[in-house]
C-alpha positions in Angstrom: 21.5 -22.2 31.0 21.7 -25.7 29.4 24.5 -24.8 27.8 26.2 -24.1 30.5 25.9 -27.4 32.5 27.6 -31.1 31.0 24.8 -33.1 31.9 20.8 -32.6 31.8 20.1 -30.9 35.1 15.7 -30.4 33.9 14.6 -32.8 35.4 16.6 -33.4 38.8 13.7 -32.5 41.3 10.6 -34.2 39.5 10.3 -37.4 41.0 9.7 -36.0 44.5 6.7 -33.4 42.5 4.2 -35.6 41.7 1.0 -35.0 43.3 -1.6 -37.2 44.7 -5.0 -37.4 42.6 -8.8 -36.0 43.9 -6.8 -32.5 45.2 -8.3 -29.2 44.3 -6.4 -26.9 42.6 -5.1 -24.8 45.6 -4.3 -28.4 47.2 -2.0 -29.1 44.9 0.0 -26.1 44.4 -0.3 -26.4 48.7 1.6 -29.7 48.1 4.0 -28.5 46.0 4.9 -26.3 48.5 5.1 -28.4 51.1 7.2 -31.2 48.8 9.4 -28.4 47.5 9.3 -24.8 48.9 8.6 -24.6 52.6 11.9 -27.4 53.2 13.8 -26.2 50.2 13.9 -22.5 50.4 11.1 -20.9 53.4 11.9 -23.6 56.5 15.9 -22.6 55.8 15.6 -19.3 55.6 13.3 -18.9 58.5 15.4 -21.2 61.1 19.0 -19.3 60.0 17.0 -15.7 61.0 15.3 -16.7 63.8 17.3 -19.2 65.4 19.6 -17.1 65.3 18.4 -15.3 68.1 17.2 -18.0 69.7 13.3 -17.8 68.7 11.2 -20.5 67.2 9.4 -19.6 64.2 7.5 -22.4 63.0 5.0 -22.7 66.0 1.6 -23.2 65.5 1.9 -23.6 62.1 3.6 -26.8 61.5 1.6 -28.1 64.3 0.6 -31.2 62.4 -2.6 -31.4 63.1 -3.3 -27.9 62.4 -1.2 -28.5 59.0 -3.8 -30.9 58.5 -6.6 -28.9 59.3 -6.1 -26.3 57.1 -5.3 -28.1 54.2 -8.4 -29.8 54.2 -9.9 -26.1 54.8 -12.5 -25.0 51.9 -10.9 -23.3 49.0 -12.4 -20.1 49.7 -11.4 -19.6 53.4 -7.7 -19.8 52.0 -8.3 -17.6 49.2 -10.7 -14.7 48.2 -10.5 -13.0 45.2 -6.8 -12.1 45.0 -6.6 -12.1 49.2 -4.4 -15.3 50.3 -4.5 -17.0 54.0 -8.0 -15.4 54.4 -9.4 -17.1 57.4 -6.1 -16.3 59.0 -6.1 -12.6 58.7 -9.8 -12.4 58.9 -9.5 -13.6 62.8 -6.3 -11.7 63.2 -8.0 -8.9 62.0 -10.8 -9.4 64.7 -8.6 -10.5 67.2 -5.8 -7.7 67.0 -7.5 -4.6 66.2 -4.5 -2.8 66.1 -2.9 -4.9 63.6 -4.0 -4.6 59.7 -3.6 -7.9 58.2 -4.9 -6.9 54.9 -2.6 -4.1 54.0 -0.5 -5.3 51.3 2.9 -7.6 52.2 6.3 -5.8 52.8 9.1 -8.3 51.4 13.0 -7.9 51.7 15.1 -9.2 49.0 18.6 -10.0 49.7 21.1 -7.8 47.4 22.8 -11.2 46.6 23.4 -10.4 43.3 24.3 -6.8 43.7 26.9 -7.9 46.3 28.2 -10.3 43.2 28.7 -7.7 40.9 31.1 -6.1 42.8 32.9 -9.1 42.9 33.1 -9.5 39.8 36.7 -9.9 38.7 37.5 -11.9 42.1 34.8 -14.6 41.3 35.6 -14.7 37.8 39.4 -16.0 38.7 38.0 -18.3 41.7 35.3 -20.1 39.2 36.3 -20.4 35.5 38.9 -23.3 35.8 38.2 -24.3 39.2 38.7 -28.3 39.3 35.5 -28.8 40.9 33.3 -27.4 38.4 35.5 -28.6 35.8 33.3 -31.6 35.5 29.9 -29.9 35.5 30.0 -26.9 33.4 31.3 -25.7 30.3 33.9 -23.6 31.5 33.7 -21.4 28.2 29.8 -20.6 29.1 30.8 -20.1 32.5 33.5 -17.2 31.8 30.5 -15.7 29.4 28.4 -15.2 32.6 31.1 -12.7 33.3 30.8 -10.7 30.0 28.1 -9.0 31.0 26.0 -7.4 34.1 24.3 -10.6 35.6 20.9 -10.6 35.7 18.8 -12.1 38.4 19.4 -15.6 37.0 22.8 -15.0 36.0 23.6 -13.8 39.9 21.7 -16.9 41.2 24.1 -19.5 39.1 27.0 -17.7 40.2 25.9 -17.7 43.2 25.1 -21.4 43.5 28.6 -22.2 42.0 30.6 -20.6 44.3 28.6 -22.4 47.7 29.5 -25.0 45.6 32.9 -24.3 45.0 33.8 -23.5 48.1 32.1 -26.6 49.6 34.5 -28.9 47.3 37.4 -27.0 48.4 36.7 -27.8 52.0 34.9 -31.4 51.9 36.8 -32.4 49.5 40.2 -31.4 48.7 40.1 -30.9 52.4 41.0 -27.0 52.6 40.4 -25.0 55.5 37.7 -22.1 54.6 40.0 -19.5 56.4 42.8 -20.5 52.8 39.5 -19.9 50.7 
């Protein structure tokens, strides 16, 4: 996609991705995660479904010092073999017997991209020219995203540039969303 943003957008997060010498190698990608992941992307998707409903989802574990604890944890009561949070679902599997921690993970993927496609024509009119993108893409390589089916990457841009767009629109050009 560098042809489709003005400026050089490669190396925006790297500064705050450094990580701290004498870490093993599951230490560092576990402070990656903590720089990057968990408040970029897990934290906010966890507090919009929980609280929500009013429940709190990050107790115990951003307790601190249990944070702390288990990163300084042995590599291989994190990880065994290809088995990840190991010492937690061994004692969950002793302690809930009727629970099966090991049984393999269950994700949910949000049809963002599906729910785009159908949208096409409508997002294709409210993006290419929109004044507020006008300075950070090329709006010719932004009306090619529409050309074709978009891909998981292709749906993610559009995505981001529509929050965006429609975050200009109100913060700045002062709109009210309900116009939008």
């Amino acid at each position: 996609f560098s042809d489709l943003f003005k400026g050089d957008i490669s190396s925006w997060r790297e500064p705050d991705l450094s990580t701290p010498p004498d870490l093993t190698a599951i230490q560092a990608k576990q402070y990656l995660d903590i720089q990057d992941w968990l408040p970029c992307d897990l934290l906010t998707k966890l507090d919009r479904c929980t609280m929500a409903y009013g429940l709190e989802g990050r107790v115990p574990f951003l307790d601190g010092a249990l944070a702390a604890y288990c990163f300084g944890l042995p590599d291989g009561l994190k990880i065994q073999g290809r088995t990840g949070k190991y010492l937690l679902k061994k004692w969950l599997s002793e302690a809930q017997s009727a629970i099966n921690p090991w049984e393999k993970k269950k994700g949910f993927t949000v049809p963002v991209r599906e729910w785009l496609e159908k949208k096409r024509e409508v997002l294709a009119s409210r993006l290419v020219g929109h004044d507020g993108l006008a300075d950070i893409v090329h709006m010719t390589e932004l009306a090619k995203l529409f050309d074709a089916p978009f891909g998981k990457r292709e749906g993610q841009i559009v995505f981001n540039l529509l929050c965006y767009s429609l975050w200009f629109d109100v913060h700045i050009k002062g709109r009210e969303l309900q116009e939008l």
